[in-house]
C-alpha positions in Angstrom: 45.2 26.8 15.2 48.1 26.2 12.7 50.9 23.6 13.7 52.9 26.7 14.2 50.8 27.9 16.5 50.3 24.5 18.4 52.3 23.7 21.8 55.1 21.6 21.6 53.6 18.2 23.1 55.0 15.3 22.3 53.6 12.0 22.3 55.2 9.4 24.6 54.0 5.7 23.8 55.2 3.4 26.1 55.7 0.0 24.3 58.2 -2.0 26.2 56.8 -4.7 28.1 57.4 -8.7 27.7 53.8 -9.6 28.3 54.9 -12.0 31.1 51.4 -13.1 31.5 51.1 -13.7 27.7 53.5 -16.4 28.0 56.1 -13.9 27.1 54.6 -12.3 23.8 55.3 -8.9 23.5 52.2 -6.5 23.9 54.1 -4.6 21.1 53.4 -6.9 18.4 50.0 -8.2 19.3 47.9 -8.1 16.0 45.5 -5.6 15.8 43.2 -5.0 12.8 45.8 -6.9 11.2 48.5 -4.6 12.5 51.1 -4.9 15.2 49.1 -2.8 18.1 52.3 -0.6 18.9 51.5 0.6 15.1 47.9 1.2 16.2 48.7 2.5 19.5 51.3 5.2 17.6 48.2 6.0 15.0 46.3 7.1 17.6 48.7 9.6 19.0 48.8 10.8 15.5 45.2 10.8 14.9 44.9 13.0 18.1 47.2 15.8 16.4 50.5 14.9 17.7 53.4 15.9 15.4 55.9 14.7 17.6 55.8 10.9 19.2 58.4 8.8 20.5 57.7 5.2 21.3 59.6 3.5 23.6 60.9 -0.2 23.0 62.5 -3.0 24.6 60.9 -6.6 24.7 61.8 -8.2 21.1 62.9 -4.7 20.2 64.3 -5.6 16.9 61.5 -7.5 15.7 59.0 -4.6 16.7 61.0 -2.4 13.9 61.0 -4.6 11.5 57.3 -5.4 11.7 55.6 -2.3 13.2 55.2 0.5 10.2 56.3 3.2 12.7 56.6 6.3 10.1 58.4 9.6 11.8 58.1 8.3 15.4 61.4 8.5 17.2 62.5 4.9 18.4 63.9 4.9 22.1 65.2 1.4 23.5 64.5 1.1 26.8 67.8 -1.7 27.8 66.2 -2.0 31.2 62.6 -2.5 30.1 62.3 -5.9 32.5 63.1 -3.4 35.6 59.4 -2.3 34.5 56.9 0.9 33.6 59.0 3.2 35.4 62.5 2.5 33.3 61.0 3.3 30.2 59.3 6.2 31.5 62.6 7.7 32.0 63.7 6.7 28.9 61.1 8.0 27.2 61.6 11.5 29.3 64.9 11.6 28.7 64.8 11.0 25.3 62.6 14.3 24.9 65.4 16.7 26.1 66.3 19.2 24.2 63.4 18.6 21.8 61.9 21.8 22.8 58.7 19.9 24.1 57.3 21.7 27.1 54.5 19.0 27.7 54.5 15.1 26.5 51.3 13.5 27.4 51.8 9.7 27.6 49.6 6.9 26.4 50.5 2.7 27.2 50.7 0.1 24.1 48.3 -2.4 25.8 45.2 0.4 26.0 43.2 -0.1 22.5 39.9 1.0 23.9 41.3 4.7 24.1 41.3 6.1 21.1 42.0 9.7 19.5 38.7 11.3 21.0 40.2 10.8 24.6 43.7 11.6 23.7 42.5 15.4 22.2 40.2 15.9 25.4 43.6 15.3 27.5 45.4 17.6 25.3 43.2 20.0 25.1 43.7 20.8 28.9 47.2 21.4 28.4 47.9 25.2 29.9 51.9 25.2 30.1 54.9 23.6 31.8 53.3 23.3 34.9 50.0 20.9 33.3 49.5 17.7 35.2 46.3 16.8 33.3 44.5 13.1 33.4 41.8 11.3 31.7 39.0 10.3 34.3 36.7 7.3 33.9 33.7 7.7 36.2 35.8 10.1 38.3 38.7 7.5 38.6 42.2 8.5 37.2 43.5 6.8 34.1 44.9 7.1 31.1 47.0 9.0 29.1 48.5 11.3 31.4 49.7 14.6 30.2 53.1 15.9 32.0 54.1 19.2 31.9 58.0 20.1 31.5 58.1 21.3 35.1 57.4 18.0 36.6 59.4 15.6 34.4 63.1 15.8 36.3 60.4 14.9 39.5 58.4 12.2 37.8 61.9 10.8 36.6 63.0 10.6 40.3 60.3 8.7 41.2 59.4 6.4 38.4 60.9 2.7 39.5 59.6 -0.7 38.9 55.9 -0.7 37.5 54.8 2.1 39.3 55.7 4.3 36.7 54.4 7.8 37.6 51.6 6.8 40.4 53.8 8.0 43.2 54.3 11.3 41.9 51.0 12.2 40.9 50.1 10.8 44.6 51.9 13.2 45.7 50.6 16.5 43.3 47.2 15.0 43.4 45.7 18.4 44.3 47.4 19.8 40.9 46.1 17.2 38.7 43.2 18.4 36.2 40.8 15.5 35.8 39.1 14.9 32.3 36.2 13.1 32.0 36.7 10.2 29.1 34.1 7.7 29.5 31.7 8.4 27.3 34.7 7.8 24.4 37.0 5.4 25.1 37.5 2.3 27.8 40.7 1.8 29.9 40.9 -1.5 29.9 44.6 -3.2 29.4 45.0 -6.2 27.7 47.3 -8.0 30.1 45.9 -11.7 30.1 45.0 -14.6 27.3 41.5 -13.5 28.6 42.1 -10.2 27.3 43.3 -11.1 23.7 39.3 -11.0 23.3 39.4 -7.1 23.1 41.7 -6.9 19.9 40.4 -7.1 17.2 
């Protein structure tokens, strides 16, 4: 399939948090195979054949530009990132209108154990506007999440505090295509000192 050819999906990397339980360290600039792990986290999106990815900022915003090799991506603050997930999930939807995306399938900074083999299995289930497609692990619903264009003004509505998107796809459960990832990546988030062990 030629990148002409190929449906407008964007990438949507959410990248905002504080790390409260990090003693404040932004999950952002974590290193990461020597890198800050929003850079990795943005590679990955790349890797997976998105032309398009916006990453959305907010803790130490500044400092994430200046250290995080970001390429082409399309920087979104998020000036509300400490109301939580579901701020900069409108954020980053709103920042994709007009972009002539019908589908943007988001991923989460803090998730190095998914890599580009999950992201293309999401994508590849990706069958218009109306998509509401997840990566599985053992059955269970993870991440990334691909959102079709039809459901973003909904998922918008709903997204407050950290809940980001869970109440909507509650709600359209039945409509959600499930993707088994397992055998490729591993959803853990790295949310405590404990799990500074994963990076590497």
């Amino acid at each position: 399939m030629t990148e002409k050819e190929a449906p407008p999906i964007a990438g949507l990397l959410l990248a905002a948090g504080g790390g409260r339980r990090l003693g404040g360290r932004p999950k952002a600039l974590l290193p990461h195979r020597g890198r800050p792990l929003v850079e990795h986290a943005a590679g990955v999106l790349r890797t997976a054949g998105l032309t398009r990815v916006h990453v959305v900022l907010g803790a130490r915003a500044a400092a994430v530009r200046e250290q995080a090799e970001l390429g082409d991506c399309v920087l979104v603050e998020n000036p509300d990132w400490a109301d939580g997930m579901g701020s900069s999930l409108r954020a980053g939807l709103d920042s994709l209108a007009g972009t002539g995306a019908t589908a943007t399938l988001v991923s989460l900074v803090d998730q190095p154990g998914i890599g580009p083999e999950a992201v293309a299995r999401v994508l590849a289930a990706y069958e218009g506007e109306a998509s509401l497609v997840s990566a599985a692990y053992d059955g269970v619903r993870g991440h990334p999440v691909l959102f079709g264009a039809a459901h973003w003004a909904g998922i918008a509505a709903t997204a407050t505090g950290d809940r980001g998107a869970r109440a909507y796809l509650k709600e359209h459960q039945e409509s959600i295509r499930l993707v088994e990832c397992g055998d490729v990546a591993q959803p853990y988030d790295i949310d405590t000192e404990a799990d500074l062990s994963h990076l590497e």
